[in-house]
SEROGU-568456 format. One record per atom (N, C-alpha, C): residue number from 1; residue in one letter; chain; atom name; z, y, x. Coordinates in steps of 0.2 Angstrom, whole numbers. Layout:
N
R  pos  code  unit  site      z      y      x
R  NUM     a     A    CA      Z      Y      X
...
//
This chain:
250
R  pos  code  unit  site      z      y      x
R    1     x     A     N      0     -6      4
R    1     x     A    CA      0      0      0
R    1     x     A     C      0      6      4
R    2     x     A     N     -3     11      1
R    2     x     A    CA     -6     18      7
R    2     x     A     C      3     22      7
R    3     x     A     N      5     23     11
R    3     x     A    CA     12     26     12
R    3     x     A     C     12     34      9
R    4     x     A     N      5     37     10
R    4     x     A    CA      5     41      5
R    4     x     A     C      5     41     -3
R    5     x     A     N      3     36     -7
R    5     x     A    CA      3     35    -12
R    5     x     A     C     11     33    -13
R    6     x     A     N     15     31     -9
R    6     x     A    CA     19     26    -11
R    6     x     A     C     27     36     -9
R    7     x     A     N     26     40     -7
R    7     x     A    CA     29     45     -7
R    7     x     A     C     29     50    -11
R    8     x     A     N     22     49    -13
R    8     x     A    CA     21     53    -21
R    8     x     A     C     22     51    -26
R    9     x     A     N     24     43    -24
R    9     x     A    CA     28     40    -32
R    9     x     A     C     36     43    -32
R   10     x     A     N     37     42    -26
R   10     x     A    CA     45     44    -23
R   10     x     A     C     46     52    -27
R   11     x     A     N     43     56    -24
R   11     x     A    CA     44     60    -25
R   11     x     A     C     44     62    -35
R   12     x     A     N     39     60    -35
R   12     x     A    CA     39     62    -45
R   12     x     A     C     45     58    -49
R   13     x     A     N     46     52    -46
R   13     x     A    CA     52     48    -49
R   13     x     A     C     58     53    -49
R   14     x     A     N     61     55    -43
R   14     x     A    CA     66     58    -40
R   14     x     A     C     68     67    -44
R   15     x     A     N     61     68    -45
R   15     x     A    CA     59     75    -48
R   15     x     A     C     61     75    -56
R   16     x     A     N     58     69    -59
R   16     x     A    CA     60     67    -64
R   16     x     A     C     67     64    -67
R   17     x     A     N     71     63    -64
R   17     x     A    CA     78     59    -68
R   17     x     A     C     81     62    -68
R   18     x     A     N     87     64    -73
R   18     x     A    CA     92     70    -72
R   18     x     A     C     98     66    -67
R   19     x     A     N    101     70    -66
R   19     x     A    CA    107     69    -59
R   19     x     A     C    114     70    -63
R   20     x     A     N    115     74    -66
R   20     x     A    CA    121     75    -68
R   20     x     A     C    123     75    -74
R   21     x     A     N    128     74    -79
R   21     x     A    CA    129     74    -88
R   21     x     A     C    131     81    -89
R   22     x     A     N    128     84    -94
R   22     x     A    CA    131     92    -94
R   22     x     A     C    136     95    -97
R   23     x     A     N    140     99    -98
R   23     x     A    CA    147     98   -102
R   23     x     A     C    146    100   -108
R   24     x     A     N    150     97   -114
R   24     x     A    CA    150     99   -120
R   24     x     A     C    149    107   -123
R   25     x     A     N    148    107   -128
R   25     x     A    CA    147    113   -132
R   25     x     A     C    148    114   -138
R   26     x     A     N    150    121   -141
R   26     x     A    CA    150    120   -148
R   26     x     A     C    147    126   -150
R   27     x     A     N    142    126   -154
R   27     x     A    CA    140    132   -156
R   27     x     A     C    143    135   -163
R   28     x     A     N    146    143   -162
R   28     x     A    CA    149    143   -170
R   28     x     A     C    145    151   -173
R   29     x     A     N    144    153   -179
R   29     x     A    CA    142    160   -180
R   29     x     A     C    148    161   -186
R   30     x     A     N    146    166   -189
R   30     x     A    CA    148    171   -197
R   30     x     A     C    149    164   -201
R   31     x     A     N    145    160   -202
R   31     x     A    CA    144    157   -207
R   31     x     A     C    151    148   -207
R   32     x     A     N    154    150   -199
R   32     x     A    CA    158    145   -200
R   32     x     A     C    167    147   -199
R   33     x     A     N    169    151   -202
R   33     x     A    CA    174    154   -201
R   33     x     A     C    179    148   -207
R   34     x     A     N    184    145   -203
R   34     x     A    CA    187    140   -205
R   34     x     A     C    186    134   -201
R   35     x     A     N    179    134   -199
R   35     x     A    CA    179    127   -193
R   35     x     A     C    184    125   -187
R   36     x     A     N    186    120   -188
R   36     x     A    CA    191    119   -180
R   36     x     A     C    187    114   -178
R   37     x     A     N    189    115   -172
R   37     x     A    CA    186    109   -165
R   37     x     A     C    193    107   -161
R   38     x     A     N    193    100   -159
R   38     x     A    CA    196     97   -153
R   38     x     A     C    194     96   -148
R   39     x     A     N    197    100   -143
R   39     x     A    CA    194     97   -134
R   39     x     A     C    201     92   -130
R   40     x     A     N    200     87   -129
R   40     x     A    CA    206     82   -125
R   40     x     A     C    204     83   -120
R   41     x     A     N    210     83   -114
R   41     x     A    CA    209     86   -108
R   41     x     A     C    211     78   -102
R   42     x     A     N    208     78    -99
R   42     x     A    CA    213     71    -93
R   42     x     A     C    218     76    -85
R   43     x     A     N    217     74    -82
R   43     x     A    CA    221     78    -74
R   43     x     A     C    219     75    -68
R   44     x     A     N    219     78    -64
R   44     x     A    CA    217     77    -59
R   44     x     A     C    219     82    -51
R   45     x     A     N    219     80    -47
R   45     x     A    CA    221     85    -41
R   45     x     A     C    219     85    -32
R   46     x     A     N    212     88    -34
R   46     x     A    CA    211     85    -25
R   46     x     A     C    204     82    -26
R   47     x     A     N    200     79    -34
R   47     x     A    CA    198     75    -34
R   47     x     A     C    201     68    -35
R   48     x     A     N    207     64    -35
R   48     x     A    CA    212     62    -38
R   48     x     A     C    213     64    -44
R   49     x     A     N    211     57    -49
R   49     x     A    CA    212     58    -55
R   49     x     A     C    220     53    -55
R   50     x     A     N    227     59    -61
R   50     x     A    CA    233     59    -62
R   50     x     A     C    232     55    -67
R   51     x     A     N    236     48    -67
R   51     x     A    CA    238     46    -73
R   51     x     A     C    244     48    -75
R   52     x     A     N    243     49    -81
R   52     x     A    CA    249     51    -87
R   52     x     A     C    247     59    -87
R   53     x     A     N    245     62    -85
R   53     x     A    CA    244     70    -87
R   53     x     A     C    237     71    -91
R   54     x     A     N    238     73    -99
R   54     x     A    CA    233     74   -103
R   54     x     A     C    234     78   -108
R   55     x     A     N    231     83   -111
R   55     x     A    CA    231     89   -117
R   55     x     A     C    229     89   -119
R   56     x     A     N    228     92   -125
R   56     x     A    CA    223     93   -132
R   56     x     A     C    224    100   -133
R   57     x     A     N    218    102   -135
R   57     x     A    CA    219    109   -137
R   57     x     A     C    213    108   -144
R   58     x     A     N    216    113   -150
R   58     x     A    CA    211    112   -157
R   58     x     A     C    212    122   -157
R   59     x     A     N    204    124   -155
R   59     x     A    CA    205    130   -160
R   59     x     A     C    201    131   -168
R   60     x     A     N    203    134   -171
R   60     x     A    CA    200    135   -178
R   60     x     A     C    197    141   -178
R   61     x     A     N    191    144   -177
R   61     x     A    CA    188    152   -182
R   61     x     A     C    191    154   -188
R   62     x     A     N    195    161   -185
R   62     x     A    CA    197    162   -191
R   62     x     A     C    194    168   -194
R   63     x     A     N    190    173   -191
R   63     x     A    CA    186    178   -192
R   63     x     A     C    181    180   -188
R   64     x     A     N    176    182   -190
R   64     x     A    CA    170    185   -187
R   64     x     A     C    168    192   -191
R   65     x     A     N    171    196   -184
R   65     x     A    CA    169    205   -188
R   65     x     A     C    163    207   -184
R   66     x     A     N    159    214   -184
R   66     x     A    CA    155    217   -182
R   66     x     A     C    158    218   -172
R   67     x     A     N    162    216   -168
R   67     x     A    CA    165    217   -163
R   67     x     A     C    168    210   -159
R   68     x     A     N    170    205   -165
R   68     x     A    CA    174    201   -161
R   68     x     A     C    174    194   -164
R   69     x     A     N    175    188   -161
R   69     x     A    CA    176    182   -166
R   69     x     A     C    183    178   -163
R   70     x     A     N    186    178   -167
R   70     x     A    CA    195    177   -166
R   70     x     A     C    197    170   -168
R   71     x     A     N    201    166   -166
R   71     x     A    CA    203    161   -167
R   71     x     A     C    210    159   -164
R   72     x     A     N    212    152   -170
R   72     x     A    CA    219    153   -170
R   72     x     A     C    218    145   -164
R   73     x     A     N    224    144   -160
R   73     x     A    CA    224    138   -156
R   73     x     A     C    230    137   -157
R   74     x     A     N    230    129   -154
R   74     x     A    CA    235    125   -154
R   74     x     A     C    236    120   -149
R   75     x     A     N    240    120   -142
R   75     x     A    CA    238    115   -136
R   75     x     A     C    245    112   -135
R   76     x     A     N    243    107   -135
R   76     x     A    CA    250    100   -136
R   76     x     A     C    247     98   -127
R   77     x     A     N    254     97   -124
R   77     x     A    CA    253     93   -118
R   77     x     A     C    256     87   -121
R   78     x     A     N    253     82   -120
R   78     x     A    CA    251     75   -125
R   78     x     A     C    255     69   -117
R   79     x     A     N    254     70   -112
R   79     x     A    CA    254     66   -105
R   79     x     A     C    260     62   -106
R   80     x     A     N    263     59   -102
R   80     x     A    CA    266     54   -101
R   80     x     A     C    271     55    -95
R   81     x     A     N    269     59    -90
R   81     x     A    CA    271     62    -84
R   81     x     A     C    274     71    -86
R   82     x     A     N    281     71    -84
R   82     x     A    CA    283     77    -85
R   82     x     A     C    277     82    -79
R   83     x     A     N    277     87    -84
R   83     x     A    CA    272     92    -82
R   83     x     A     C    274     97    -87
R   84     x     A     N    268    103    -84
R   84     x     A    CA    268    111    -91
R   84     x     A     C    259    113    -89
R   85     x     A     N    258    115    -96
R   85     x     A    CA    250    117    -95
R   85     x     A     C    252    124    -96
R   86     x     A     N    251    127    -92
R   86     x     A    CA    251    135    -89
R   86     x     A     C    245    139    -92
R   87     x     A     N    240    134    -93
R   87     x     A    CA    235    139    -94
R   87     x     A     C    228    134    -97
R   88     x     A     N    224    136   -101
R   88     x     A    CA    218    135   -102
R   88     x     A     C    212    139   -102
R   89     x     A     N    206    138   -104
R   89     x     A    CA    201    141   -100
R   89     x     A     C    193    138   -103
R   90     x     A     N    188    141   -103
R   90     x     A    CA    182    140   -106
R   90     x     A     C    178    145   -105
R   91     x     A     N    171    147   -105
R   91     x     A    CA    165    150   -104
R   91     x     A     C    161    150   -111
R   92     x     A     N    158    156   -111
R   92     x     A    CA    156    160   -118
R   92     x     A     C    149    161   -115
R   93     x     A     N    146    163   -119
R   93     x     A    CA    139    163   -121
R   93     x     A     C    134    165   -128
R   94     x     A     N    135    171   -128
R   94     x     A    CA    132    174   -124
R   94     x     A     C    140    179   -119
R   95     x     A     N    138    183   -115
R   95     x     A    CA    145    185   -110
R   95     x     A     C    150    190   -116
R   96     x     A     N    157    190   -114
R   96     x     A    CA    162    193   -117
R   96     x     A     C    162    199   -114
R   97     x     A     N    166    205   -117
R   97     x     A    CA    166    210   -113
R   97     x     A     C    174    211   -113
R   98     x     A     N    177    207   -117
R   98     x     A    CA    185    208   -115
R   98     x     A     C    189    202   -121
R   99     x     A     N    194    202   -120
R   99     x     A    CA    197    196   -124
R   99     x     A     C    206    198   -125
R  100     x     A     N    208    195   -129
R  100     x     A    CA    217    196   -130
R  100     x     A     C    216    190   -134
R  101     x     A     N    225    189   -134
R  101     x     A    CA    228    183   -136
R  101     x     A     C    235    185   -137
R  102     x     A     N    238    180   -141
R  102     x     A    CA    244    180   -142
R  102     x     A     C    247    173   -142
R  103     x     A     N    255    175   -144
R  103     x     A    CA    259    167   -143
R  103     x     A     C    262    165   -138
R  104     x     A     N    260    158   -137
R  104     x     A    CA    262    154   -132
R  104     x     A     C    259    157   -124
R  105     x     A     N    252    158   -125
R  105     x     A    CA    246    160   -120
R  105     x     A     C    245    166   -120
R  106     x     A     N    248    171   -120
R  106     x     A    CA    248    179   -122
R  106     x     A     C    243    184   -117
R  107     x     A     N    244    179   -112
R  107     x     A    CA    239    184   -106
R  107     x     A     C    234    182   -105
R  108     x     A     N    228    184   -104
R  108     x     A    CA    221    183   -101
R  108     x     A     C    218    186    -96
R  109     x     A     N    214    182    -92
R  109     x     A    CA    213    184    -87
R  109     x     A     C    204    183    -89
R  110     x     A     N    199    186    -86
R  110     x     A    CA    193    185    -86
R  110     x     A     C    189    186    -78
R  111     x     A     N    184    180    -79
R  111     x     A    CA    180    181    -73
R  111     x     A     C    184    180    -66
R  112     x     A     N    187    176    -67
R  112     x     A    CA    193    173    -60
R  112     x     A     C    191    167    -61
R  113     x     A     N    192    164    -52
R  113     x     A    CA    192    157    -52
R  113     x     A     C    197    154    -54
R  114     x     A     N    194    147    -56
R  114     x     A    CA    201    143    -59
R  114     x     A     C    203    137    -54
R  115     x     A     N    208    135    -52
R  115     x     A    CA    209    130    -47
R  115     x     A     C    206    124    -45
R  116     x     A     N    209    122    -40
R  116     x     A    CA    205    115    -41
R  116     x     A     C    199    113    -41
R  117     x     A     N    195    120    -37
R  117     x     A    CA    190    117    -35
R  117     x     A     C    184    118    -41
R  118     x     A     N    185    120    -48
R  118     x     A    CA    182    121    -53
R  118     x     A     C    179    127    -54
R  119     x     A     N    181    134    -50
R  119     x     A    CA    176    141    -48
R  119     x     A     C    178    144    -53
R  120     x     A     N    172    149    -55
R  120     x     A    CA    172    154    -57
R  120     x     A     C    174    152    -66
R  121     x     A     N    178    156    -71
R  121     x     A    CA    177    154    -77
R  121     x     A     C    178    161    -81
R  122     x     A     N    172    161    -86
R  122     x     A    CA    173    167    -91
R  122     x     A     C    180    169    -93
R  123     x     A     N    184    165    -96
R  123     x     A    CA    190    166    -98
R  123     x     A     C    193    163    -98
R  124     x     A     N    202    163    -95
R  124     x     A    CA    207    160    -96
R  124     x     A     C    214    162    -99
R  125     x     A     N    219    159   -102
R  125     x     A    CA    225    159   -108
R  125     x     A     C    227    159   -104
R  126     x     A     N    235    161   -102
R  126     x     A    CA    241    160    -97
R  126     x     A     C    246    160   -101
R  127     x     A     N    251    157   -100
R  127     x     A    CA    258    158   -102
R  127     x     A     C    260    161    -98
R  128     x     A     N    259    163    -93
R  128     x     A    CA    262    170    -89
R  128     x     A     C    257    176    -87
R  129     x     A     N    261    181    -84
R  129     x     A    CA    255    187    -82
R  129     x     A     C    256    189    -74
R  130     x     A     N    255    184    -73
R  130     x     A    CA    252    183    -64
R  130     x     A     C    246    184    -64
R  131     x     A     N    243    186    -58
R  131     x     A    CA    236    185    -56
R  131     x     A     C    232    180    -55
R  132     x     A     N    235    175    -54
R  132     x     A    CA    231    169    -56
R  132     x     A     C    228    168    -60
R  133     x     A     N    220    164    -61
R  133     x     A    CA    218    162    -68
R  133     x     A     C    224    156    -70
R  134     x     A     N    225    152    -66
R  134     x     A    CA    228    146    -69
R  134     x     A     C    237    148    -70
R  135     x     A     N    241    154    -69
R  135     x     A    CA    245    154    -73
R  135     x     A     C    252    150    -70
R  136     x     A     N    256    153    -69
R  136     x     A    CA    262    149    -61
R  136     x     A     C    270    149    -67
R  137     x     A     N    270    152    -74
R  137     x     A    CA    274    150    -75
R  137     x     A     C    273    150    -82
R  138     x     A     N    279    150    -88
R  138     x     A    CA    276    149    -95
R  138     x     A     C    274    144    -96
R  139     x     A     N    270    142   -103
R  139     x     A    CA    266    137   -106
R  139     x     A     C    270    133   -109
R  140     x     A     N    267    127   -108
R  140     x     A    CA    269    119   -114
R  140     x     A     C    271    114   -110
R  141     x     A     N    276    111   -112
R  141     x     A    CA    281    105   -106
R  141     x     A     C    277    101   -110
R  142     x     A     N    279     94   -106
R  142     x     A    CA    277     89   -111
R  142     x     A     C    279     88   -115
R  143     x     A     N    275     83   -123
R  143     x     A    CA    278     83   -126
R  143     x     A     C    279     88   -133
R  144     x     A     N    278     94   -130
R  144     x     A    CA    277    102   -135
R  144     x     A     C    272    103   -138
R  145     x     A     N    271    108   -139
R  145     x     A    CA    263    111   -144
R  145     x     A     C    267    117   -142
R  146     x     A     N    261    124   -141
R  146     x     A    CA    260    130   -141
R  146     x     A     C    255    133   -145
R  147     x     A     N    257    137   -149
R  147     x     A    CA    251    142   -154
R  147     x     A     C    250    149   -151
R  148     x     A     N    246    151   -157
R  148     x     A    CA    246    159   -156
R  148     x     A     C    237    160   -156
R  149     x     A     N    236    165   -158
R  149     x     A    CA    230    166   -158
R  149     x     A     C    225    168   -152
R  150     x     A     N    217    169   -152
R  150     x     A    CA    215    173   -147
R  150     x     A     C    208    175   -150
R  151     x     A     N    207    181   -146
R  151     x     A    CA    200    185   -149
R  151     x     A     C    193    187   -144
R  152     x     A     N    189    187   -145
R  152     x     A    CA    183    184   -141
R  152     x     A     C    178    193   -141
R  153     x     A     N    179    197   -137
R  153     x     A    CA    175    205   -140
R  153     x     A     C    170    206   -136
R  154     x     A     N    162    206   -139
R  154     x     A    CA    156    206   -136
R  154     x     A     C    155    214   -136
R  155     x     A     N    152    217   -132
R  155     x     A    CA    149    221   -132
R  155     x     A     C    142    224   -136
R  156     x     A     N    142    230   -139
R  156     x     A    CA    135    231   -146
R  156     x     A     C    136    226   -150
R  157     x     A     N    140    224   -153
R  157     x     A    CA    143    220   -159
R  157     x     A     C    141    211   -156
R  158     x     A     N    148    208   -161
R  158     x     A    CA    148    203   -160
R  158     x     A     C    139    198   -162
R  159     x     A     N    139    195   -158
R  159     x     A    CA    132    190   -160
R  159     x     A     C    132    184   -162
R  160     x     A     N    128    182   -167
R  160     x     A    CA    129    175   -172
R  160     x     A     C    123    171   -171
R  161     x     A     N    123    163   -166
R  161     x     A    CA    130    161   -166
R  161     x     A     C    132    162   -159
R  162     x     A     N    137    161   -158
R  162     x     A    CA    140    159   -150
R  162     x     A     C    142    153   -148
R  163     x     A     N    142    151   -141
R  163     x     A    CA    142    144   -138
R  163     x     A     C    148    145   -132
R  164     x     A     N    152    139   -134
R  164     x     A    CA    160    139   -130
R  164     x     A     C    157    131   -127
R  165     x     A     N    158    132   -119
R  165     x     A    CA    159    127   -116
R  165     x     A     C    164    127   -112
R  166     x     A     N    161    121   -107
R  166     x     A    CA    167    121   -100
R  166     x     A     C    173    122   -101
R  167     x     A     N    176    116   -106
R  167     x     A    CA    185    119   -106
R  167     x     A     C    189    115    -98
R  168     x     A     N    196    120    -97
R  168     x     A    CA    198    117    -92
R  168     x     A     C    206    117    -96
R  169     x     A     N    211    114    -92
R  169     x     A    CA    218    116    -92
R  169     x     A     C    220    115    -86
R  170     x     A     N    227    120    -84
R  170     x     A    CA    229    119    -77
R  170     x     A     C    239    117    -80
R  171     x     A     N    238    111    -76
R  171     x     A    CA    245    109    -78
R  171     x     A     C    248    111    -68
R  172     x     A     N    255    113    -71
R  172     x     A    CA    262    113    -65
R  172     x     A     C    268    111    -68
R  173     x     A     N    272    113    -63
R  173     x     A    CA    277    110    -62
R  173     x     A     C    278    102    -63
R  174     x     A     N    273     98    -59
R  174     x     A    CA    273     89    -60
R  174     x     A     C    276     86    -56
R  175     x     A     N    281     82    -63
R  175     x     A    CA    285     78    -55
R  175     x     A     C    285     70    -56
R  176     x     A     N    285     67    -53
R  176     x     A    CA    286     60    -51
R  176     x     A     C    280     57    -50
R  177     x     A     N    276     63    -47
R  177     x     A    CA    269     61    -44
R  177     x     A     C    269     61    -37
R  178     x     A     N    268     56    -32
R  178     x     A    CA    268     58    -25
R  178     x     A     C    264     65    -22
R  179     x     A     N    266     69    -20
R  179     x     A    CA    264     75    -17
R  179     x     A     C    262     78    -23
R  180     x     A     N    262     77    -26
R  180     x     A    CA    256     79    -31
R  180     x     A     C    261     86    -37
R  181     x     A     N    262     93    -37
R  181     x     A    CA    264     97    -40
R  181     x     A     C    258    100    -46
R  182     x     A     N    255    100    -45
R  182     x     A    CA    250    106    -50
R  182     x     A     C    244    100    -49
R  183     x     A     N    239    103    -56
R  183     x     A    CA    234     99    -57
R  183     x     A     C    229    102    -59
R  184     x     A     N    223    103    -62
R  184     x     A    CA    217    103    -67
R  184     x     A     C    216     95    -70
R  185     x     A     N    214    100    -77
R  185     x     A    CA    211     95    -82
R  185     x     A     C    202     99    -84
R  186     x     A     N    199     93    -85
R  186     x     A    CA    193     95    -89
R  186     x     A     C    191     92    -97
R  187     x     A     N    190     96   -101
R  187     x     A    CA    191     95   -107
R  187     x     A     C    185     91   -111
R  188     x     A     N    186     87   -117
R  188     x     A    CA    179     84   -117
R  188     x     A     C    179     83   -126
R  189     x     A     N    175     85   -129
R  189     x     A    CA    173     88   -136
R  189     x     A     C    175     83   -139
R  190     x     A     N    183     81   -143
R  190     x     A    CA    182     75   -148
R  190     x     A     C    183     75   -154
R  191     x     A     N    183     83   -158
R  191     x     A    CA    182     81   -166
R  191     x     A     C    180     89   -167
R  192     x     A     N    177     89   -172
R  192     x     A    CA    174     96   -174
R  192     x     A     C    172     97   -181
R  193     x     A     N    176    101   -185
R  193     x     A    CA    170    102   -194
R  193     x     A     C    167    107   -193
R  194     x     A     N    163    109   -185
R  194     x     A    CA    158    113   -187
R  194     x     A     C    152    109   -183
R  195     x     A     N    148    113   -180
R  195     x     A    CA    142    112   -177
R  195     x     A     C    142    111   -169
R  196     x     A     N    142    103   -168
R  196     x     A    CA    141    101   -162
R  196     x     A     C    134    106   -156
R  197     x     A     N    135    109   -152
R  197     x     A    CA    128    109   -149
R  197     x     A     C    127    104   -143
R  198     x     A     N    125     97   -143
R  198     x     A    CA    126     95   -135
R  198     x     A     C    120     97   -134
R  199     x     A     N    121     94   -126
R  199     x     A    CA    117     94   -121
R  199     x     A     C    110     92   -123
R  200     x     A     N    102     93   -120
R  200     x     A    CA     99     90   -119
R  200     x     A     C     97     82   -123
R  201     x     A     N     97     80   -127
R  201     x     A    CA     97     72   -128
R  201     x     A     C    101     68   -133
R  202     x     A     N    107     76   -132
R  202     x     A    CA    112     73   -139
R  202     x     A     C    109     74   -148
R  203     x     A     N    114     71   -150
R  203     x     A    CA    113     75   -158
R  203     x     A     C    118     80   -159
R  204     x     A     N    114     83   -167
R  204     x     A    CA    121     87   -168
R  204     x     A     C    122     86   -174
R  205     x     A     N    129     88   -176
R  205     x     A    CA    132     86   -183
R  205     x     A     C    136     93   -186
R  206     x     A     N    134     95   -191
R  206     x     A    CA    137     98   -196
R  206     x     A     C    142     92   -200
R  207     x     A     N    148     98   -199
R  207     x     A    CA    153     94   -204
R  207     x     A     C    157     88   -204
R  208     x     A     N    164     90   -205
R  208     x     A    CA    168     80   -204
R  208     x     A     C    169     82   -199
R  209     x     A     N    170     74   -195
R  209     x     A    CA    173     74   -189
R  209     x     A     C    170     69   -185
R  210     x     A     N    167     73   -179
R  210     x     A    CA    163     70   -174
R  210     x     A     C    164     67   -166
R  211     x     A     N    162     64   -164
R  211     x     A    CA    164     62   -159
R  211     x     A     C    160     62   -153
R  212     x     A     N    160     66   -146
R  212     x     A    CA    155     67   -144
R  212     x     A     C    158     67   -136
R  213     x     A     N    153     63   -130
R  213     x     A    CA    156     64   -123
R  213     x     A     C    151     67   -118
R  214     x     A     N    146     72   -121
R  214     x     A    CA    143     75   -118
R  214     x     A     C    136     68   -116
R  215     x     A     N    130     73   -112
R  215     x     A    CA    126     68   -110
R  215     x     A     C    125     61   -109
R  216     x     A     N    123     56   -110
R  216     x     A    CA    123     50   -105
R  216     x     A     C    118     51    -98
R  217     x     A     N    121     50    -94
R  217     x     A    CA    116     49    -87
R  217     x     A     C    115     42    -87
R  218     x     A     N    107     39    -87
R  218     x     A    CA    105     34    -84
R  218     x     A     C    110     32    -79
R  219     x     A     N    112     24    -81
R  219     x     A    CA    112     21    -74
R  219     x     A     C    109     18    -66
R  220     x     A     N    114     17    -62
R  220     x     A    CA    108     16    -56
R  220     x     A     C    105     12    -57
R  221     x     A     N    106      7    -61
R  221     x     A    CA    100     -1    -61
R  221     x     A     C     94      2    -67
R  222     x     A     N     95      5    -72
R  222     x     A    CA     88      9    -74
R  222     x     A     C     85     11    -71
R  223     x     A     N     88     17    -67
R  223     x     A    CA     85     23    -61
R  223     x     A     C     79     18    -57
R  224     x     A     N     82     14    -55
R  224     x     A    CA     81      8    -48
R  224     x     A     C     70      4    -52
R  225     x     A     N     75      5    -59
R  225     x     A    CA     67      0    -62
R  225     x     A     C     62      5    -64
R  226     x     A     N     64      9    -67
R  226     x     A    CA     59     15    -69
R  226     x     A     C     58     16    -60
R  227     x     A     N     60     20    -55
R  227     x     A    CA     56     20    -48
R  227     x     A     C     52     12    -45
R  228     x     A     N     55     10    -48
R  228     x     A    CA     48      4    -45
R  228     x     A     C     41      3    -49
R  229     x     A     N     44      4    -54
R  229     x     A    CA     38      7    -60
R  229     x     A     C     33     11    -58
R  230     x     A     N     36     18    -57
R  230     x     A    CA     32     22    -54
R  230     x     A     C     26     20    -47
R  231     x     A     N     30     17    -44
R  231     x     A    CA     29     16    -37
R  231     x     A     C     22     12    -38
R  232     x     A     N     24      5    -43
R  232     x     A    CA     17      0    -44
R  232     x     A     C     13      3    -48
R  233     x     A     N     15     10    -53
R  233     x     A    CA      8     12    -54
R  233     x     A     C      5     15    -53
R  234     x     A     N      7     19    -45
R  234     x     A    CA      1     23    -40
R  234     x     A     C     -1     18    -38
R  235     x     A     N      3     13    -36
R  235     x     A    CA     -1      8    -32
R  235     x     A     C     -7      4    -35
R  236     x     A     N     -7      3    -41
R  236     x     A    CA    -13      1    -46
R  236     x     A     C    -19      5    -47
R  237     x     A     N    -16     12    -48
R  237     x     A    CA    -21     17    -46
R  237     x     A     C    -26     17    -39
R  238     x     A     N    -24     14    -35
R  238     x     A    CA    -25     17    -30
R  238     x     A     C    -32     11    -28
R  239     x     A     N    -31      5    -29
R  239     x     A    CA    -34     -1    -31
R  239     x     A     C    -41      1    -34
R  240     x     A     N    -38      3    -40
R  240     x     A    CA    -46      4    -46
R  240     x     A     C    -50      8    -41
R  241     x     A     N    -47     13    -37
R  241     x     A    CA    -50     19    -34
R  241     x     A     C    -55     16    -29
R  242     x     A     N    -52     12    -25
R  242     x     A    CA    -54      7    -20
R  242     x     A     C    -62      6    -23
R  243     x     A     N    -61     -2    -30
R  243     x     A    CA    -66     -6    -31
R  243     x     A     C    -71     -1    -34
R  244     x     A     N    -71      4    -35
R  244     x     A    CA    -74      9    -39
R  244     x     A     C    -79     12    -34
R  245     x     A     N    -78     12    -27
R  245     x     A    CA    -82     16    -23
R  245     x     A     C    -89     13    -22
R  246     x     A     N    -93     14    -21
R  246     x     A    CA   -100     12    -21
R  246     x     A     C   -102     10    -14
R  247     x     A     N   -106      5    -13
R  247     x     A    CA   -106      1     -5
R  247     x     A     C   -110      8     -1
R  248     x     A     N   -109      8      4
R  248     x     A    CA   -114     12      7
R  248     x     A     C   -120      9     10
R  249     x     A     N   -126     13     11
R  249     x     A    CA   -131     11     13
R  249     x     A     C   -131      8     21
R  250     x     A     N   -134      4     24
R  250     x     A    CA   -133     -1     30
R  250     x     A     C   -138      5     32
//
């Protein structure tokens, strides 16, 4: 087989499979004031996934005015390992121009990194008023729930719909974990009576209650068969191309 043909099979396979799953989303406008959604959270620190540190957080739309769209929350640290979630966290779309809250998570911080190696995030809750996005004291023990509201303020009037991704939580004060004091969680879309938007691939659902884990990524024994695929139909191609040519004159 011509090692050129067999590079540009490479290369189009390669070009062609997605690489990564994308994270959840929910889209909501005017029309869904009353919807709530669930994000469950796991833990992790270092890249070390914590077991027994897990949250739930459920917010509800409660109003959409001509400025702002406002929602009531509610985050249970659920874990199993004494901890506190200090903070939670999510990415808007189209961009916010400012945010407030109240309750349990009273403070906001916008456009800071959030810990753990997860960067930059539109917005995050804190139950303290430190400089941190992730939040050093305050929050939910385990075991607890914290409420209180938050409001979302776009610039030149609120716009319908908007898209909330990328949930995180940042849990501290952990103990009975070796080394292990503070953590990040990443949140994953499990129940909604409004309008799922996934990724790429998924479906979406209006109303009830859905259940959704973002993209699937092909695995590597698919990946493996679709490229060998590819591979044998240049190289079939390349054959016709061969017996096709016309003999030359002697």
């Amino acid at each position: 087989m011509n090692l050129r043909h067999l590079s540009i099979a490479a290369t189009f396979a390669c070009a062609t499979l997605p690489t990564a799953a994308l994270a959840d989303a929910v889209t909501l406008g005017a029309d869904n004031v009353g919807t709530s959604f669930t994000v469950s959270f796991d833990g992790y620190s270092g890249g070390t996934s914590v077991d027994g540190l897990t949250g739930q957080v459920t917010y509800t739309l409660t109003a959409v005015t001509d400025t702002y769209y406002e929602f009531a929350y509610s985050v249970s640290n659920t874990g199993s390992v004494d901890s506190r979630i200090s903070s939670f966290a999510f990415n808007v779309n189209p961009d916010i121009s400012s945010a407030t809250s109240t309750g349990t998570f009273s403070y906001t911080t916008l456009d800071k990194n959030y810990p753990n190696g997860i960067g930059t995030v539109d917005v995050c809750f804190k139950g303290s008023g430190s400089k941190s996005c992730g939040g050093n004291s305050g929050g939910v023990a385990t075991a607890d729930t914290g409420t209180g509201t938050l409001s979302l303020t776009f610039d030149g009037g609120a716009p319908s719909p908007i898209t909330i991704d990328s949930f995180y939580v940042r849990y501290q004060s952990i103990t009975g974990v070796n080394g292990i004091t503070s953590a990040s969680g990443t949140g994953t879309l499990t129940s909604t009576g409004g309008t799922i938007n996934p990724p790429s691939g998924g479906s979406t659902s209006t109303g009830g209650s859905t259940s959704t884990g973002g993209t699937d990524v092909p695995e590597p024994g698919m990946l493996g068969l679709l490229g060998v695929a590819l591979v044998g139909l240049g190289f079939a191609r390349s054959r016709r191309r061969t017996r096709a040519r016309p003999a030359l004159a002697a």
